[in-house]
C-alpha positions as CSV (number, residue, x, y, z in Angstrom):
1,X,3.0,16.4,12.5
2,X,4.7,13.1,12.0
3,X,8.0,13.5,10.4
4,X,8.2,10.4,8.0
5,X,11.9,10.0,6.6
6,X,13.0,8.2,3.1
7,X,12.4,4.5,3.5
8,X,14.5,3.1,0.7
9,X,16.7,0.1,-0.6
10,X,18.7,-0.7,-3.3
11,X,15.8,-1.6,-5.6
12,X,13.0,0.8,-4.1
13,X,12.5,4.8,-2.5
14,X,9.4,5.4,-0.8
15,X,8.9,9.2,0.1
16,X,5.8,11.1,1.5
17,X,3.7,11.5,-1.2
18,X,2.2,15.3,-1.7
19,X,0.1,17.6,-3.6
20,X,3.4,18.2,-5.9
21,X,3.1,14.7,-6.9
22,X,0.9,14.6,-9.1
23,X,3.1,15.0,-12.4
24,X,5.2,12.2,-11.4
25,X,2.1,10.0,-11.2
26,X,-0.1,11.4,-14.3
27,X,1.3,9.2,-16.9
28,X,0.9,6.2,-14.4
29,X,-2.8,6.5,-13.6
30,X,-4.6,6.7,-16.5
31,X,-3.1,3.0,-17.0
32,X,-6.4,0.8,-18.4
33,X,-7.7,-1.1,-15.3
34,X,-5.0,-0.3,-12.6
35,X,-7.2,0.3,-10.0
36,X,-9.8,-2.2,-11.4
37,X,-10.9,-3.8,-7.8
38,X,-10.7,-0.3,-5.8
39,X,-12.9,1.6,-4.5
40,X,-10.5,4.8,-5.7
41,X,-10.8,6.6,-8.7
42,X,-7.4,8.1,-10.4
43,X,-7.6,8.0,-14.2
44,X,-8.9,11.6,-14.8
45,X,-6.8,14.4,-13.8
46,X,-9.4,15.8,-11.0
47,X,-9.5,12.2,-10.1
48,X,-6.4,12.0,-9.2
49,X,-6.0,15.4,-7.6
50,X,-8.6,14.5,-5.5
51,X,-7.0,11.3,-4.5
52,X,-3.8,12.6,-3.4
53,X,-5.7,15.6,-1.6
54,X,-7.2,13.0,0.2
55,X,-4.1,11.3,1.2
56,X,-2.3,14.7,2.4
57,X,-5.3,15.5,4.4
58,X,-5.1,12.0,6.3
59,X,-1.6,12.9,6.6
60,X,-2.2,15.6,8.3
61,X,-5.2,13.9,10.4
62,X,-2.1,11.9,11.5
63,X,-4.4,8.5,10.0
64,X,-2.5,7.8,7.0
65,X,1.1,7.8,5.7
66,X,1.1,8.0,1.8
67,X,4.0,7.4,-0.8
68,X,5.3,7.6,-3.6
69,X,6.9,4.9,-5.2
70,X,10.2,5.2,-7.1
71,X,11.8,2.2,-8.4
72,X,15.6,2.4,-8.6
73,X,15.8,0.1,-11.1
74,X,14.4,1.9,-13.9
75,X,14.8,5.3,-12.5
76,X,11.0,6.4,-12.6
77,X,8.0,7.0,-10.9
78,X,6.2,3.3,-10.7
79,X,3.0,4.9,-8.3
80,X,1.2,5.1,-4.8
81,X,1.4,3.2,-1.4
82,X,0.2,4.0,1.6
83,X,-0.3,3.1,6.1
84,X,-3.5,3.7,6.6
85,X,-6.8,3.6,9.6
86,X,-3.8,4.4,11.5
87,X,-4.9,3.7,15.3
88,X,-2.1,5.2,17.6
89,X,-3.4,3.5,20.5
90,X,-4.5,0.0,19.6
91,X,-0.7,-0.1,17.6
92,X,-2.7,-1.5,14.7
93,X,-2.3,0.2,10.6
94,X,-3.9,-1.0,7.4
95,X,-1.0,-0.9,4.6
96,X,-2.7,-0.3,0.9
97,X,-3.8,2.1,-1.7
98,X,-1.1,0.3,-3.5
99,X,-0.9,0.5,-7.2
100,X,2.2,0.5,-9.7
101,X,2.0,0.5,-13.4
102,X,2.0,-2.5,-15.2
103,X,5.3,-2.1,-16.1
104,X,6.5,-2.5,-12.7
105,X,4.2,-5.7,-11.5
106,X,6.2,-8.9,-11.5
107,X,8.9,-7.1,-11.1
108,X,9.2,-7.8,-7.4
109,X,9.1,-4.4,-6.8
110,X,5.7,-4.6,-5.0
111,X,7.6,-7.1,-2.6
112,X,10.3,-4.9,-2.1
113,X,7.8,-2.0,-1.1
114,X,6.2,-4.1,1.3
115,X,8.9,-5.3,3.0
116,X,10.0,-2.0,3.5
117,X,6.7,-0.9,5.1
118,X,6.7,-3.8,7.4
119,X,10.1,-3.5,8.4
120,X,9.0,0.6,9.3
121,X,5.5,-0.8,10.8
122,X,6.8,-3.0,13.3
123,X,10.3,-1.9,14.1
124,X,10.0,1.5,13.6
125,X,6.8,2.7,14.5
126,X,6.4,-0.2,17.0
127,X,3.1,-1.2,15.8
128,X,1.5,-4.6,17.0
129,X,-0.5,-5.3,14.0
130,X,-0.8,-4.6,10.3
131,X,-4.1,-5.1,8.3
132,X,-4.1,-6.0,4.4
133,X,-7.7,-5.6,2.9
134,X,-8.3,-7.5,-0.9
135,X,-11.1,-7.5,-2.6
136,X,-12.4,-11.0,-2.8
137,X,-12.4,-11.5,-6.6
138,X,-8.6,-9.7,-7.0
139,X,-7.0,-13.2,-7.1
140,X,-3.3,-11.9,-7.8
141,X,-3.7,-9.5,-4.5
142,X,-4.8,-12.1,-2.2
143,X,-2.0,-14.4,-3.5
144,X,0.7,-11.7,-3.2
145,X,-0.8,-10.9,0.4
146,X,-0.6,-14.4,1.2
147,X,3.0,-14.5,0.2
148,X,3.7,-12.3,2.4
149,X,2.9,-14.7,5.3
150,X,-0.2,-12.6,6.1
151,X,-3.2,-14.4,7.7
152,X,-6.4,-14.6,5.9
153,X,-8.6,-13.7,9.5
154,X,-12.5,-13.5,7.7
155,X,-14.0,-11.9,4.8
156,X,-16.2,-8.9,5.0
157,X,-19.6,-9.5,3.3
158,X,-20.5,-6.2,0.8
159,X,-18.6,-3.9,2.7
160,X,-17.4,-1.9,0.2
161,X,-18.7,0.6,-2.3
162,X,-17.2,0.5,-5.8
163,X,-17.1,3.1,-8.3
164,X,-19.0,0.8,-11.1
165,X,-21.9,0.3,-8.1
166,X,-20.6,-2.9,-6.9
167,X,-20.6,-4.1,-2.9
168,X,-17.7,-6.0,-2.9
169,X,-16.6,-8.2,-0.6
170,X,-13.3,-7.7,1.3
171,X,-10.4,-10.4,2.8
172,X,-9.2,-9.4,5.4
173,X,-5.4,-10.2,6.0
174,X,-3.4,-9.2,9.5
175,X,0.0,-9.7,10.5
176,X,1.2,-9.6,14.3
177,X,4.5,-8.0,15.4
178,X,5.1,-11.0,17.1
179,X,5.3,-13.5,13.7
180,X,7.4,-10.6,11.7
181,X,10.8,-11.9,12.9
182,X,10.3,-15.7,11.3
183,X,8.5,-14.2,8.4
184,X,11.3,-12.0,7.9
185,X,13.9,-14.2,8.6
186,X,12.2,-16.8,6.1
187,X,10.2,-14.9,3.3
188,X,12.3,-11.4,2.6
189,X,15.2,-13.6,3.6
190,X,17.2,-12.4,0.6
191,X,16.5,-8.7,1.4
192,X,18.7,-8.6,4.4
């Protein structure tokens, strides 16, 4: 099993998320529209069982890394992140399953997460490639990805099953190990 350590700054604390989780997300998920362009279900409380039993079984697949999200700031639980279609060999990860209460967005708490798992992706885990996937129509995702100096590299056409019955379509965004030092010398430049 992958030992994952804290991976924290002074504004956020990601831990391995796990099956005792689940109280310190309840409140979180059953936020109106949070997951609105997912294919993930979380706003019943078997929902969201299920959903983190599916996260703590790809843990222990070794092909995700799931967290929980605790913003210093306010000193509570703000939701879920995770690394995930994590290919060992090919050095390549998907980071997602992200969602924080509305409370938390804008906050630039959702930067500082991502930083973080960038920062682990590359330089820790020595991966050569990260992966963002958006839904087409989630507008504020793709912009936020885009911020991130991620690369928009094609769009994949109904690929994706939602929970209303929809085939959405999905951006997908990728990052190479070899731009992360000028995109982190230039857009988390104020988080070094």
């Amino acid at each position: 099993m992958l030992s994952v350590p804290v991976i924290e700054n002074d504004r956020v604390k990601l831990t391995l998320l796990d099956r005792a989780n689940y109280q310190n997300l309840r409140g979180i998920s059953t936020e109106k529209n949070l997951l609105r362009y997912s294919p993930s279900e979380i706003s019943t409380e078997n929902a969201l069982k299920d959903y983190i039993e599916i996260a703590v079984k790809g843990y222990e697949h070794r092909n995700t890394i799931p967290f929980l999200v605790y913003d210093k700031a306010t000193g509570a639980y703000a939701g879920s992140t995770r690394f995930g279609h994590i290919h060992w060999k090919n050095k390549t990860l998907h980071i997602g399953w992200t969602w924080i209460g509305k409370a938390f967005q804008g906050t630039g708490l959702n930067k500082h997460m991502k930083f973080l798992m960038l920062c682990y992706a590359f330089e820790n885990l020595g991966f050569e490639k990260v992966e963002f996937r958006v839904d087409e129509r989630n507008q504020r995702s793709r912009r936020a990805v885009e911020k991130l100096g991620a690369t928009l590299e094609g769009i994949l056409r109904q690929d994706t099953l939602m929970t209303d019955g929809y085939r959405r379509n999905t951006c997908c965004y990728g990052m190479l190990s070899e731009e992360w030092p000028s995109i982190k010398s230039s857009v988390f430049k104020d988080f070094q």
